[in-house]
N, C-alpha and C positions, 0 to 999 in steps of 0.2 A: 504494500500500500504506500508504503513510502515513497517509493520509486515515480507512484504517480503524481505523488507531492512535486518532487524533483522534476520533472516532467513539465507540469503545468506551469510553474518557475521560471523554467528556459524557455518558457514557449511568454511568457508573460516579459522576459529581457527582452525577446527577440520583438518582440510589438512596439514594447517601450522604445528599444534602438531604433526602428525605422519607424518610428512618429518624430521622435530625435531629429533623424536624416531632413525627414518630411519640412519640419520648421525650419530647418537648420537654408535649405533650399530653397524653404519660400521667402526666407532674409534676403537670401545673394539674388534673386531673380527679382524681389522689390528692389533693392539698392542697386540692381542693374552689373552688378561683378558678373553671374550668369546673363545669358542670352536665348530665349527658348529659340530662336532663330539656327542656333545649332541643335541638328538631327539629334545629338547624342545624350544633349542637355532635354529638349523634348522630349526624347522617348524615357529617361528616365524620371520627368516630372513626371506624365501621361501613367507610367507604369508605377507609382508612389499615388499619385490620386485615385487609382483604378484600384490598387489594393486598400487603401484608407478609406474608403467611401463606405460602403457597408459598416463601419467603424460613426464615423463621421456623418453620416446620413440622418439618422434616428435622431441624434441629440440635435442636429441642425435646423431639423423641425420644430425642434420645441422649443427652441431657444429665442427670447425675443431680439429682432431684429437691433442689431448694436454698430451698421454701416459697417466698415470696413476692416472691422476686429474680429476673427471668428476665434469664437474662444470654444470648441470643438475639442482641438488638441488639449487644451488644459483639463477641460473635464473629463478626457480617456483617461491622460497621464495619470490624474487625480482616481479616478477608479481601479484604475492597474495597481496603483500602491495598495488602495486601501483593501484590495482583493491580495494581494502579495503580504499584506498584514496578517490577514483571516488565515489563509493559507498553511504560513508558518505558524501562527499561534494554533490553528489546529491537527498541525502534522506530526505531532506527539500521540494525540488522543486514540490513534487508532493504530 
């Protein structure tokens, strides 16, 4: 059972890192250091929003409308923790 603990974990880093990437991207392509104008910088945005939407989607909805602040990623980030909390605090118990 533990192992599933462990599991759920890396898979809970692996979301967290490329939400990371995700912001991290969407700085340099505001501040204009990226260019979506390049294929390579495209297809990697294209392929970061195609996998974060599902994520992103739901709470986007509900969210009220705050212009050009999508605070989406904060409130993942903010549930990944507090699921990575739950997680370890209950991966003794069993």
């Amino acid at each position: 059972m533990q192992s599933i603990f462990q599991i759920l974990l890396m898979i809970l880093d692996v979301v967290w890192f490329v939400i990371i990437v995700h912001i991290i991207f969407s700085w340099l392509i505001s501040f204009q250091v990226l260019n979506l104008r390049q294929p390579l910088v495209a297809q990697l945005w294209d392929g970061l929003n195609r996998l974060l939407e599902p994520l992103y989607g739901p709470i986007r909805r509900r969210l009220p409308y705050t212009g050009g602040l999508d605070l989406a990623p904060l409130i993942v980030i903010l549930a990944i923790a507090a699921l990575r909390i739950v997680i370890r605090n209950n991966m003794y118990a069993f």
